[in-house]
C-alpha positions, 0 to 999 in steps of 0.5 A, a space after each residue: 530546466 535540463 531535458 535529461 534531467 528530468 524523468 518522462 511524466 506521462 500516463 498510465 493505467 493503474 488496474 486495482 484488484 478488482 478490476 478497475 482501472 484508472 489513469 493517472 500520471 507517472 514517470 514509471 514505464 512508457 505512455 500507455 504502461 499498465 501497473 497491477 496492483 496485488 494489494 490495494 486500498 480496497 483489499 489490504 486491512 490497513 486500510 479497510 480495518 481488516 482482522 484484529 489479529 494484526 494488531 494482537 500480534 504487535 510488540 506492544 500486545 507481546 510486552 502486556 501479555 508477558 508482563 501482565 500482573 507484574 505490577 498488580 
């Protein structure tokens, strides 16, 4: 394997928007780095379920409001 082929895997410290912190490995950076998250798994609706506005305001939502009693 070429050594300038291949980027630097070390660890970092990843802090989640509540403050927690975790180190995991990762080319991004130098040894040590911090990487702070705005949005997390914790915090983003994706992921926790979130309001059900997101999913109103699809395409899918839009098309059925337009074309409502168009068939019946």
């Amino acid at each position: 394997m070429k050594a300038q082929g291949h980027p630097d895997y070390h660890f970092i410290t990843v802090v989640m928007t509540d403050g927690t912190e975790f180190r995991t490995r990762s080319t991004m950076g130098q040894e040590g780095a911090r990487l702070s998250l705005d949005i997390d798994p914790k915090t983003h609706p994706a992921w926790t379920g979130g309001e059900a506005k997101v999913a109103e305001r699809g395409r899918a939502s839009k098309f059925n409001q337009k074309f409502k009693g168009f068939l019946g």
